[in-house]
C-alpha positions as CSV (number, residue, x, y, z in Angstrom):
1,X,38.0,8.1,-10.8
2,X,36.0,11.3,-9.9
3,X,35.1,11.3,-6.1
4,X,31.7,13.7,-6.2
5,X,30.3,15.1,-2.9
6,X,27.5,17.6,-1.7
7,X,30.1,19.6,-0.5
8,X,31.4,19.5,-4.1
9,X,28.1,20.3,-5.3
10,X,28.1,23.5,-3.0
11,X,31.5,24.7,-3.9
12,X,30.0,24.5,-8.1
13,X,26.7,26.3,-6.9
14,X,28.9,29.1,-5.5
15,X,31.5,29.2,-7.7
16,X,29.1,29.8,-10.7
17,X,26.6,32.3,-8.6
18,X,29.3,34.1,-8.4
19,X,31.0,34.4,-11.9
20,X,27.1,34.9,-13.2
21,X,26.9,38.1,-10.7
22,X,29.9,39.2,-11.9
23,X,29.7,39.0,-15.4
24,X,26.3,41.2,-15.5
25,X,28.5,44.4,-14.7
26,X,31.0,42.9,-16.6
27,X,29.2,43.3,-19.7
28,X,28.8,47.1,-19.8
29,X,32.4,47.2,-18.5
30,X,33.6,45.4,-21.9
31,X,31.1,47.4,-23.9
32,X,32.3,51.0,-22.4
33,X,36.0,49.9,-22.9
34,X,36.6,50.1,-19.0
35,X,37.5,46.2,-18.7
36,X,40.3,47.6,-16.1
37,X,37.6,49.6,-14.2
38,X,37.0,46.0,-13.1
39,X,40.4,45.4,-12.2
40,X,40.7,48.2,-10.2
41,X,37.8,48.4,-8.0
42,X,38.5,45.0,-7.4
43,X,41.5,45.5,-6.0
44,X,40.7,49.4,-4.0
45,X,38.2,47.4,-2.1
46,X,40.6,46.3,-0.1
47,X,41.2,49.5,2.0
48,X,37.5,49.8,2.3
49,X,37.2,46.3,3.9
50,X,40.2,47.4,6.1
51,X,39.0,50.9,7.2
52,X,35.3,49.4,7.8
53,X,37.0,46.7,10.3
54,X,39.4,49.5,11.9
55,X,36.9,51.7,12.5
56,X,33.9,48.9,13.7
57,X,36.1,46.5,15.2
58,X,33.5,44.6,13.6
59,X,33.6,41.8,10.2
60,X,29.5,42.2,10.0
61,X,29.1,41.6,6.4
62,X,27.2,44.7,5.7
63,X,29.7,46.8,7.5
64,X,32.2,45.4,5.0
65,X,30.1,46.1,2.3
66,X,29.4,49.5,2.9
67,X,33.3,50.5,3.9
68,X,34.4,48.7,0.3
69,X,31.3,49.9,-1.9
70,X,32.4,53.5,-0.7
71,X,35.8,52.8,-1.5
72,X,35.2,51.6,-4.6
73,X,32.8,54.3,-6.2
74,X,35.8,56.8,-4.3
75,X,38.1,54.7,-6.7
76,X,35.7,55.2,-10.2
77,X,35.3,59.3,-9.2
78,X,38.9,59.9,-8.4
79,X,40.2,58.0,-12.0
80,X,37.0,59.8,-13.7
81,X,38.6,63.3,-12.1
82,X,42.5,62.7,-12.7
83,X,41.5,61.7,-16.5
84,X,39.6,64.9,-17.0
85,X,41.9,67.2,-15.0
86,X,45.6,65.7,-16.0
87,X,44.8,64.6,-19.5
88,X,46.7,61.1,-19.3
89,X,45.2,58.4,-20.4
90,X,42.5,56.4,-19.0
91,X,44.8,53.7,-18.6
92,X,47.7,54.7,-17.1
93,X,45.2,57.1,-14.5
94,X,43.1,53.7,-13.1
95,X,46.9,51.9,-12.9
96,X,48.2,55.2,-10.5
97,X,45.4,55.0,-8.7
98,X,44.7,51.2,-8.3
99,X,47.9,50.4,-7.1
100,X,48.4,53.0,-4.3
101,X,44.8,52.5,-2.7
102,X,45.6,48.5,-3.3
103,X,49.2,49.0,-1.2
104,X,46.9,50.9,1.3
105,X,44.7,47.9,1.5
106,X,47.0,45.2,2.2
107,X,48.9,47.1,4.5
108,X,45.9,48.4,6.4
109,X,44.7,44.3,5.8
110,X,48.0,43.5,7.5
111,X,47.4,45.3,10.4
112,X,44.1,44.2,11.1
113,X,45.5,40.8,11.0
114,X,46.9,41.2,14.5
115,X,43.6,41.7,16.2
116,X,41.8,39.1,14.3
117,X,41.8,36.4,11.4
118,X,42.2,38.6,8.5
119,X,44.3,36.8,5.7
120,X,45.7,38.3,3.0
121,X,46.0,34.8,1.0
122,X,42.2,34.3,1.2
123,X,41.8,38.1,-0.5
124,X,43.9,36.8,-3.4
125,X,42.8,33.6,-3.9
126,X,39.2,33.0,-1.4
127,X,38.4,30.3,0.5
128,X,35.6,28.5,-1.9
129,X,36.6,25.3,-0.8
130,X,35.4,25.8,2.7
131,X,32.1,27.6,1.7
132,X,29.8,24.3,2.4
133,X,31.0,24.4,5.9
134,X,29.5,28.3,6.6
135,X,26.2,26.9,6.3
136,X,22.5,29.1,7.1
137,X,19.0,27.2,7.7
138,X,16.6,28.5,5.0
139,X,13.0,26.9,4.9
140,X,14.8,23.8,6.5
141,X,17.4,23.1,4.0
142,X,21.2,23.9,4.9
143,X,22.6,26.4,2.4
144,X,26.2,27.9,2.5
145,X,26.1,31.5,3.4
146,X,28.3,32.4,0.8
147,X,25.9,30.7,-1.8
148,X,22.9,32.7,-0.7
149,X,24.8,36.0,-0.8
150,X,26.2,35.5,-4.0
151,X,22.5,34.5,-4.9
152,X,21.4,37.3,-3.5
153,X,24.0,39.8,-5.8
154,X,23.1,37.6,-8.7
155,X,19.4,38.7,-8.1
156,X,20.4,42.3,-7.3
157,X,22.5,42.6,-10.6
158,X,19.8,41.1,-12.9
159,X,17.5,43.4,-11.5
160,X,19.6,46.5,-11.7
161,X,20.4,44.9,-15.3
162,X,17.0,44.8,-16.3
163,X,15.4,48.0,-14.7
164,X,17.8,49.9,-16.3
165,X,18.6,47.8,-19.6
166,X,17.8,50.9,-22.1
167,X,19.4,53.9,-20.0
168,X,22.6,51.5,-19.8
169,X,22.7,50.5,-23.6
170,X,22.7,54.0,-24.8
171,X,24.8,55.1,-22.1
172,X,27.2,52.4,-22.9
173,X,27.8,53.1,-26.5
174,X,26.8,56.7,-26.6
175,X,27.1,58.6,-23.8
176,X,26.1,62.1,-25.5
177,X,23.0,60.8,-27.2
178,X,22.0,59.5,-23.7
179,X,22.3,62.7,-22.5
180,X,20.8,64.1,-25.3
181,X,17.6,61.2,-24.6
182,X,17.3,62.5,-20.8
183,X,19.8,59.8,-19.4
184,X,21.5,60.8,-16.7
185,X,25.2,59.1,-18.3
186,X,27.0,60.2,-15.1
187,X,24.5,58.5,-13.1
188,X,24.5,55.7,-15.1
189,X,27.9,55.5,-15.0
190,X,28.3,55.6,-11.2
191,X,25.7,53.1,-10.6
192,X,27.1,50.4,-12.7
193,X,30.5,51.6,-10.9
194,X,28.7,51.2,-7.6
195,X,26.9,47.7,-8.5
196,X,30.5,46.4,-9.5
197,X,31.8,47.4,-6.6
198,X,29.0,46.0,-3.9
199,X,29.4,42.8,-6.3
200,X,33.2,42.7,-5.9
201,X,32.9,42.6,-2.0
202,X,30.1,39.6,-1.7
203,X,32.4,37.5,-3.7
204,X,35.5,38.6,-1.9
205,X,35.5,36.2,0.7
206,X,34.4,33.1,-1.0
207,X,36.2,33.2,-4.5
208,X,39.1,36.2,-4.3
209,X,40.0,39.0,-6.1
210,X,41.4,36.6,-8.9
211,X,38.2,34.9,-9.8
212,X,36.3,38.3,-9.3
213,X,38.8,40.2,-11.4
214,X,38.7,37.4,-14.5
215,X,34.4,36.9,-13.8
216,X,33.9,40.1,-14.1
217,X,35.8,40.3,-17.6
218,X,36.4,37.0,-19.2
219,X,33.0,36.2,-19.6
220,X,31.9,38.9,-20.8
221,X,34.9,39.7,-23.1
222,X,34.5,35.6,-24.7
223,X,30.4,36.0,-25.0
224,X,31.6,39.6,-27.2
225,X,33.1,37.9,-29.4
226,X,30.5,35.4,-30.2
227,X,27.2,38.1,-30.7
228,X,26.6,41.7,-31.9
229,X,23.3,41.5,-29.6
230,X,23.5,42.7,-26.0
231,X,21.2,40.6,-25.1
232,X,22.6,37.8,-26.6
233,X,25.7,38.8,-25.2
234,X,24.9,39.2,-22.0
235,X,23.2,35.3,-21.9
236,X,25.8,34.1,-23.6
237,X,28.2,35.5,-20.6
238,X,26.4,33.8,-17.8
239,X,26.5,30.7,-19.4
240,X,30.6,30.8,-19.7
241,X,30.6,32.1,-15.6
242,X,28.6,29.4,-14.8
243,X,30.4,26.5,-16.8
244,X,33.6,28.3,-15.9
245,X,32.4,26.8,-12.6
246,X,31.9,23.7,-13.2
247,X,34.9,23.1,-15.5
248,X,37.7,24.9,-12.9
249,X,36.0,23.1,-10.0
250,X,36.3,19.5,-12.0
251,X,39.8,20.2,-13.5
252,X,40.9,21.2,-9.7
253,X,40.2,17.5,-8.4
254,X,41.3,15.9,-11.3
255,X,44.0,17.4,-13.1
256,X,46.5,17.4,-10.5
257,X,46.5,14.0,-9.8
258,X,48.0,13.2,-13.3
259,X,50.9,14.9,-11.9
260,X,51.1,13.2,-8.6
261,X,49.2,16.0,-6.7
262,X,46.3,15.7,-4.6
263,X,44.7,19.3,-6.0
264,X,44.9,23.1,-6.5
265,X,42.8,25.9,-6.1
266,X,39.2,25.7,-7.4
267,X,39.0,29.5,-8.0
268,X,42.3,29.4,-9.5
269,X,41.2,26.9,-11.7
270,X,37.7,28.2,-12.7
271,X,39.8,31.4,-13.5
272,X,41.9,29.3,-15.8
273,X,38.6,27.3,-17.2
274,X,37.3,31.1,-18.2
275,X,40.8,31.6,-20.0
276,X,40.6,28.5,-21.8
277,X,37.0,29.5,-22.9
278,X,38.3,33.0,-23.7
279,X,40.7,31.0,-26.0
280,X,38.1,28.8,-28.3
281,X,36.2,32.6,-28.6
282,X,39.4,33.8,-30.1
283,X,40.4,31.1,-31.8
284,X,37.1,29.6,-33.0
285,X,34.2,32.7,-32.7
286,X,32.4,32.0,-36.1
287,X,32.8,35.9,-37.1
288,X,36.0,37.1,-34.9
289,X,37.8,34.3,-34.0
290,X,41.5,33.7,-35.5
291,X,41.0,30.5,-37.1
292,X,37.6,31.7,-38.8
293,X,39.0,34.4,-39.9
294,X,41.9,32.8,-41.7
295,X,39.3,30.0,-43.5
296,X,37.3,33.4,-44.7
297,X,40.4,34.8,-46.1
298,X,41.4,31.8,-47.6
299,X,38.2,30.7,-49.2
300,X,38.1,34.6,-50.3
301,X,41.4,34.3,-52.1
302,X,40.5,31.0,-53.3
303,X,37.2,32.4,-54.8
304,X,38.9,35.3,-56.4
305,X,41.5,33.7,-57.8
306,X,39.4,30.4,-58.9
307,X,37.6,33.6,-60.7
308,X,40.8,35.2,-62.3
309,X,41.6,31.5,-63.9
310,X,38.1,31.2,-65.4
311,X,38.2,35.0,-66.7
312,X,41.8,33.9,-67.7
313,X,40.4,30.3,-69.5
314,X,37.6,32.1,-71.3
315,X,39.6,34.8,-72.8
316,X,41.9,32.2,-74.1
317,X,39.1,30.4,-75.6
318,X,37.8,33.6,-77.1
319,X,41.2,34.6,-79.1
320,X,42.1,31.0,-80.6
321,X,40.2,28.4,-82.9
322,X,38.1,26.0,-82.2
323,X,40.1,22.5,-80.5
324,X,43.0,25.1,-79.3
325,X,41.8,26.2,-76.0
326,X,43.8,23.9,-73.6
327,X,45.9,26.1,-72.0
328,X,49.3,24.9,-70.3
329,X,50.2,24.9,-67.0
330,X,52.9,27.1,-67.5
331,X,50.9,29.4,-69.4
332,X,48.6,29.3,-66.4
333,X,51.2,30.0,-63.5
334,X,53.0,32.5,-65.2
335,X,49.2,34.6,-66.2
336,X,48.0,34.3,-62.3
337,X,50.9,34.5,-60.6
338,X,49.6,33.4,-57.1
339,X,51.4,30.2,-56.3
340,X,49.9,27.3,-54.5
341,X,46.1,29.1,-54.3
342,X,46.8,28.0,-58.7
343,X,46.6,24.7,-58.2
344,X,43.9,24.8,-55.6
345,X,41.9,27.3,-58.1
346,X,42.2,24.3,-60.8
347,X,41.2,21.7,-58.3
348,X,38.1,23.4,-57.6
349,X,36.9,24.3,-61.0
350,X,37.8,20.3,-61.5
351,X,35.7,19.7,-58.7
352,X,33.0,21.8,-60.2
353,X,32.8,20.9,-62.9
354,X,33.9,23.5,-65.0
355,X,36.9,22.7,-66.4
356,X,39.1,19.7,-67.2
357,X,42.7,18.8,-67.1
358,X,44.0,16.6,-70.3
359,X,48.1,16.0,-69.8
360,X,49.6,19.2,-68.6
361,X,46.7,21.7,-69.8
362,X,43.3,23.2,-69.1
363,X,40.5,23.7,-70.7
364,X,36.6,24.9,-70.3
365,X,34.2,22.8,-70.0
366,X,30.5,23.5,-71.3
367,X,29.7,24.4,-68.0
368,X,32.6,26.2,-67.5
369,X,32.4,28.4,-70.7
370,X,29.2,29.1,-69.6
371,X,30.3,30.5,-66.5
372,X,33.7,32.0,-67.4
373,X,30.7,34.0,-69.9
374,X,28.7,35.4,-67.2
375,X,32.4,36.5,-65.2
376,X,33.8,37.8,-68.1
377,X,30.2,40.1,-68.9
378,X,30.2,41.6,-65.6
379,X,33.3,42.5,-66.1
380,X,33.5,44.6,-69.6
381,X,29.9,45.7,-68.3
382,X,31.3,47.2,-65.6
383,X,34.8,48.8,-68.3
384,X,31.3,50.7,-70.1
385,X,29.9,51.9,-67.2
386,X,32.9,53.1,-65.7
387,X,34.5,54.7,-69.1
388,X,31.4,55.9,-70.5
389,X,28.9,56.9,-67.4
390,X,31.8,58.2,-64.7
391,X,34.5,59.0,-67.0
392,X,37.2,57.2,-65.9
393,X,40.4,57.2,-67.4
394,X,40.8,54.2,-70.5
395,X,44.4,53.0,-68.5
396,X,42.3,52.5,-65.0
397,X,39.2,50.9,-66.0
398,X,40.2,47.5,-66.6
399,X,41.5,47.1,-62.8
400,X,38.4,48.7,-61.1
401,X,36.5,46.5,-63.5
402,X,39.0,43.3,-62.4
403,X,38.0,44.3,-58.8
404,X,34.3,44.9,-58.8
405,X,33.5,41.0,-61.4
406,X,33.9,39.2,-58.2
407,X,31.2,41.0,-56.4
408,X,28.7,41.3,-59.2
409,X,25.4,39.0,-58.6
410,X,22.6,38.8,-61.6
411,X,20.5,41.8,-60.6
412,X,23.1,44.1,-60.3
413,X,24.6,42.6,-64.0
414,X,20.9,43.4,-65.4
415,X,21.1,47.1,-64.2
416,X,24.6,47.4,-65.7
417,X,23.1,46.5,-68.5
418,X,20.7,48.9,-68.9
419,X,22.9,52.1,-67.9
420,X,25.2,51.0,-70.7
421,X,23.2,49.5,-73.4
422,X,23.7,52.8,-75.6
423,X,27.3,53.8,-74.2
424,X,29.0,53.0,-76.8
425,X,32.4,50.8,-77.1
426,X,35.0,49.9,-74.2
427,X,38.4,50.6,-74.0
428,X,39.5,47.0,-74.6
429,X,37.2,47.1,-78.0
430,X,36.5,43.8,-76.8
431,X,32.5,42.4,-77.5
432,X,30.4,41.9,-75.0
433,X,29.1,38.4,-73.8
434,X,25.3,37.7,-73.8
435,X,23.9,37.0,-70.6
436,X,24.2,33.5,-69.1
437,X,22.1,31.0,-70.7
């Protein structure tokens, strides 16, 4: 049974304050193809946190922020100025210089350690669990600090988001006609660079670099696949932070103990929740995901090649008398050629009512005939159009013509009709069908 406390209440509030901060940076991130941008301020921070504390003597939170956002805007200039100046890629400059200012941090980090409480462990993984015990006294209600910082980025972000919502759109997809507009690109690109590094830092302590690093890109990168709006998109991604929350901070508590464990990390598992969100985008995003994809294709070739058997049915009942249009099966398999989708083509033109099956053959029915009329019209309009109006070769037309029947609605059928209604005959010297009744 779920045990729920206030101070599991906190640790959700944060948790999700949090991802939400992060995943407004993260948006322009995904859009500008920079997704390991992300990744590596996240992680060049950490000499900045280091250096601030060397230098101060001092963990004052806005000394820390200052010493990491200047790190981290260091980080985006120096990849920005290696990329221009060395011509590598983009990728392989943010990994050179990531790493080295990263190994700079934690050994910097690890010295620190000897004059005071600086762990390592709780820059990897945070310390959300303990948030609710940090607590500040705001209009006489107890509030974790690291809930009214992350609040306070959250706010920050939205703000910078919206202020600056056009100049960052443009910028984002199109650099040069921002520049072009009066945008400042390189400023534009800076700030956002600046924002996600200020943003990295408040959430440092509490959640990690693992929960900032797959905030600030897993939301994002799951609510792209689900819109083409940037608005949309950018909704859509603080709704995954903030139930990426919930659902790591739940699955923490609860999951373990089906394997005999008391729990796990929460910002671990909120990481993992954001994963498994990432994952139903993939898999199930009604445009891009996998599994959507494949049904499209499927019902595409289904559709074509339920087409191709009624083209196939009606030419047979053109050529041969009257009470001789049941066609075989064999007839049929070896004509389309396209395996199991045949019998699924014959199911649904059964389904449809447009054709039925008597012992081992096919035929139209009035419906169907009626149908397999319109397909096959389209089709020989389009062999006159094609022949006569653009000249194209006699040997070629019937294959263009095959390809463009399946994508021929009534109005487009009508103005075939009229470019070709004095063109003259067709290369198959086959008649024309009048239009559907």
């Amino acid at each position: 049974m779920l045990e729920w406390t206030f101070l599991d209440t906190w640790i959700v509030i944060t948790g999700a304050l949090s991802a939400m901060a992060c995943a407004l940076p993260g948006n322009y991130l995904v859009l500008r193809r920079m997704s390991m941008m992300g990744d590596a301020i996240s992680h060049t921070v950490l000499p900045g946190l280091a250096i601030a504390f060397l230098i101060t003597g001092s963990r004052d939170s806005l000394t820390m922020l200052v010493g990491a956002t200047l790190v981290g805007v260091l980080t985006a200039y120096l990849v920005q100025a290696v990329f221009r100046l060395s011509g590598l890629d983009r990728g392989a400059t943010m990994g050179v210089i990531f790493t080295t200012f990263f190994a700079l941090g934690l050994i910097l980090i690890r010295q620190a350690a000897d004059h005071v409480d600086l762990d390592p462990g709780c820059v990897l993984y945070g310390a959300i669990e303990l948030t609710p015990l940090d607590v500040r006294e705001v209009f006489g209600f107890e509030i974790p600090r690291a809930a009214l910082t992350s609040g306070a980025a959250l706010l920050l972000n939205a703000g910078f988001v919206t202020l600056f919502y056009k100049e960052l759109r443009i910028s984002s997809f199109d650099p040069a006609l921002a520049t072009t507009l009066g945008i400042n690109a390189g400023f534009m690109h800076y700030a956002l660079m600046t924002t996600v590094a200020a943003t990295t830092v408040v959430a440092f302590e509490s959640v990690g670099s693992i929960l900032v690093i797959a905030m600030l890109i897993v939301p994002a990168a799951s609510a792209w696949l689900l819109t083409d709006r940037l608005w949309v998109m950018i909704l859509i991604s603080l709704v995954i932070g903030a139930l990426s929350a919930v659902l790591g901070h739940i699955s923490a508590i609860t999951v373990p103990t089906w394997f005999g464990f008391r729990d796990t990390s929460t910002a671990g598992m909120m990481s993992v929740a954001a994963g498994a969100i990432f994952l139903m985008s993939f898999l199930f995003s009604p445009r891009y995901g996998l599994v959507s994809r494949f049904l499209g294709q499927g019902m595409l070739t289904l559709r074509i090649t339920r087409d191709d058997l009624l083209g196939f049915l009606y030419r047979y009942h053109e050529l041969t008398p009257a009470g001789a249009d049941r066609v075989s099966m064999t007839d049929i398999r070896a004509a389309l050629r396209q395996g199991a989708w045949t019998y699924l083509a014959i199911w649904d033109l059964r389904r449809r009512g447009w054709a039925e099956q008597i012992g081992e053959g096919v035929r139209l029915t009035a419906e169907g005939l009626d149908r397999g009329r319109g397909l096959i019209r389209s089709h020989r309009l389009w062999e006159a159009y094609l022949y006569n109006r653009l000249g194209v070769d006699a040997g070629a037309v019937h294959f263009s013509a095959h390809q463009l029947e399946h994508y021929t609605d009534p109005a487009m059928q009508s103005e075939l009709d009229r470019e070709t209604v004095d063109s003259g005959d067709i290369p198959s010297h086959r008649k024309i069908p009048q239009a559907r009744r």
